[in-house]
C-alpha positions, 0 to 999 in steps of 0.5 A: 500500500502506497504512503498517500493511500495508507495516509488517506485510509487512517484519516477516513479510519480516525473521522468518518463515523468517529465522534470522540477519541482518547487519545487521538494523536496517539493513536494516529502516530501508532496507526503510522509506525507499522505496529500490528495493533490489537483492536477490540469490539465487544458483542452481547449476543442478547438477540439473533440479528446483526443491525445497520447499528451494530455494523457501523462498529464492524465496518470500523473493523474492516478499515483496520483490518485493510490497514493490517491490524488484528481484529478481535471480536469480543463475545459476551457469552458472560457479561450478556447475563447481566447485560449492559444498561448504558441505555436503559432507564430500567434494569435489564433481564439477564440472559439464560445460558440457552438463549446466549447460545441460540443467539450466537449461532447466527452472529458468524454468518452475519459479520461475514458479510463485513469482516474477513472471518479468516483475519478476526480472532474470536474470543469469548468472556466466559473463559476468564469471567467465569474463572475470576475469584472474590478476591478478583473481583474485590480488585476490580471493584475497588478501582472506582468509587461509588459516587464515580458510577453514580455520576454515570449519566444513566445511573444518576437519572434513575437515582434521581428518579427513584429507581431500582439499580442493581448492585450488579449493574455496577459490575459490568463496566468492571467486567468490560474493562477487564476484558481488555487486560484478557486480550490484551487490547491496543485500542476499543471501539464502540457507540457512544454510550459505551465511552463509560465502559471503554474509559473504564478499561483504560483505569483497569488496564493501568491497575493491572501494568498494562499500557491503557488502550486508545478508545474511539467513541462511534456515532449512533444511529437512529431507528425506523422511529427516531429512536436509537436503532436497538432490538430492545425499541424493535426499530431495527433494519436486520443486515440479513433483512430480505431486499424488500423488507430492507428497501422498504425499512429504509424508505420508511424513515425520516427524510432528516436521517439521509445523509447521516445513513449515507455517512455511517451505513454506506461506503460512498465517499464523504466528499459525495455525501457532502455534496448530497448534503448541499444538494437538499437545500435545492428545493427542486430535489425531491428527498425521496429520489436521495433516499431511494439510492440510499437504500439501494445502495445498502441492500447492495452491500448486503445483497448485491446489486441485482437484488437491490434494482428487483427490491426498488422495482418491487417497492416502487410496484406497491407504493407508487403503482399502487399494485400488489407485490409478486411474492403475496404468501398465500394460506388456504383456509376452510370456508367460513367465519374466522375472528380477525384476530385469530385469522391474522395469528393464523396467516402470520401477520402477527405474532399474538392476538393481543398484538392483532389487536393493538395493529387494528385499532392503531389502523395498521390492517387493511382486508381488500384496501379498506381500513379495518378498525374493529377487532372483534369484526368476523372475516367471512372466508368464500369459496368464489372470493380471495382477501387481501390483507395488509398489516402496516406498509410491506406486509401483505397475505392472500387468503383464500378457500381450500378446494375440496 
């Protein structure tokens, strides 16, 4: 790699997505030596799917890994049974043993799609975590005070509130930091509500006669509802979604989010983006063109270029030509009455009754185009007539009579 190139790739790797850093200059002279540098990321498998969120981490990843750098992903098989509440105002449910490792079975064959699997070392928290004694974790525990973890954002506010914190809430940035002693890491990248945890592993890496790591705090990014993009808010657009259901997601959002996604979601040039940017003050470019591209060029990424231009055509058949998509499922039922919300269970539209509910009366179910606000309605089933339903803006199912 030629020095303007290699120059080039560690000021995008130092700025593109980076909203902190300690210590930057630092980090930037060891980026420059040619020293192979351990790089850690840390996942808590407490759900199955791999998010734009959580790539934006990994595609950080990447870029130290074309710098040569060795990346080691961090799995919190442990640390997952407390779980983190950096952005949580209530404690969180720890995670049994079984659910972690249903999780995890996913994770690989997702993060392919980003890293070079054959250049990330893999390592699990269990295998020290697990080993600690008291003793240990009395050392951990006494290099903070309590009035340092209650000045943590997250924790004063549910002080303030009056609300519950567990004791052992306190013990996963000890937990996080400690990971960085087992491996051994040069520098830790994350979101910004992981800063507490990663500044705490350089506190810990000291107590321990380590070198302390060189931190880079990541922008965040919204969800389909403006919230942060988490499982635990359900506004996640999945890496492994389908074309469709990924197009369609990202059409959805808010138009304020565009470039943003552009910056932290897709490869394309910053200078490109910025001139996105400029074009939007122009009153004559219309959002939706900008974010059509948008969101074909992340399936793309995650699918390929074929099955981006089949998922625009797809979108642009049901929403702006107003006609039905070509992959309608189908259930055949018996003829007869069905309860709306028993048939919307049935033919998978929802995932409980109490949900069919909630869809229907917030006026997300349409049976043959027409908005349907009673949950205790009777849907009749013919044997001459198909129904239509739709839940929402990308669902639909087509349920007809079983021939006899």
């Amino acid at each position: 790699m030629g020095t303007n190139t290699s120059q080039k790739k560690i000021e995008e790797l130092l700025k593109r997505g980076v909203e902190d850093s300690v210590v930057r200059e630092r980090l930037k002279s060891r980026l420059k030596s040619g020293k192979q540098l351990r790089v850690k990321f840390g996942i808590d498998p407490t759900g199955p799917t791999v998010h734009l969120g959580n790539a934006i981490p990994l595609w950080k990843l990447r870029q130290f890994q074309e710098l040569g750098h060795q990346v080691v992903l961090l799995i919190g098989d442990f640390t997952a049974r407390i779980g983190d509440t950096s952005d949580k105002q209530a404690i969180r449910r720890p995670l049994e043993e079984s659910e972690i490792q249903k999780n995890l079975k996913t994770y690989k064959e997702q993060i392919a799609k980003i890293l070079d699997l054959e250049k990330t070392e893999f390592v699990y928290n269990s295998d020290w975590l697990k080993k600690m004694s008291f003793e240990d974790v009395i050392k951990l525990s006494s290099q903070f005070t309590v009035a340092q973890m209650i000045e943590r954002e997250n924790f004063f506010d549910r002080y303030q509130a009056g609300k519950p914190i567990g004791l052992q809430e306190f013990l996963y940035p000890l937990m996080q930091g400690y990971d960085s002693v087992a491996i051994k890491a040069d520098v830790e990248i994350g979101g910004t509500d992981q800063t507490f945890n990663m500044l705490a592993g350089r506190v810990i890496q000291r107590a321990y006669g380590e070198e302390p790591q060189d931190v880079l705090m990541l922008t965040l990014i919204e969800g389909t509802d403006g919230r942060k993009m988490s499982k635990s808010y359900n506004n996640i657009i999945g890496i492994a979604d389908q074309p469709n259901e990924m197009f369609g997601k990202i059409m959805s959002m808010k138009d304020e989010l565009i470039i943003k996604y552009f910056q932290l979601c897709t490869q394309i040039p910053l200078k490109e983006v910025k001139e996105m940017e400029e074009s939007l003050k122009n009153e004559k470019v219309n959002p939706r063109d900008l974010k059509a591209r948008l969101a074909k060029e992340i399936v793309k990424i995650y699918h390929s270029e074929k099955a981006a231009d089949k998922a625009e055509q797809e979108f642009n058949r049901i929403f702006r030509d107003k006609e039905l998509p070509t992959d309608i499922s189908e259930s055949k039922m018996d003829v007869g009455e069905y309860d709306i919300l028993d048939l919307l269970v049935k033919i998978k539209l929802a995932p409980s009754k109490a949900e069919a509910k909630r869809l229907i009366e917030q006026g997300g179910v349409k049976l043959n185009g027409q908005v349907e606000k009673n949950w205790r309605k009777k849907v009749e089933i013919g044997a001459d007539s198909d129904l239509i339903i739709q839940v929402g803006k990308r669902k639909f199912a087509k349920a007809l009579a079983e021939k006899r």
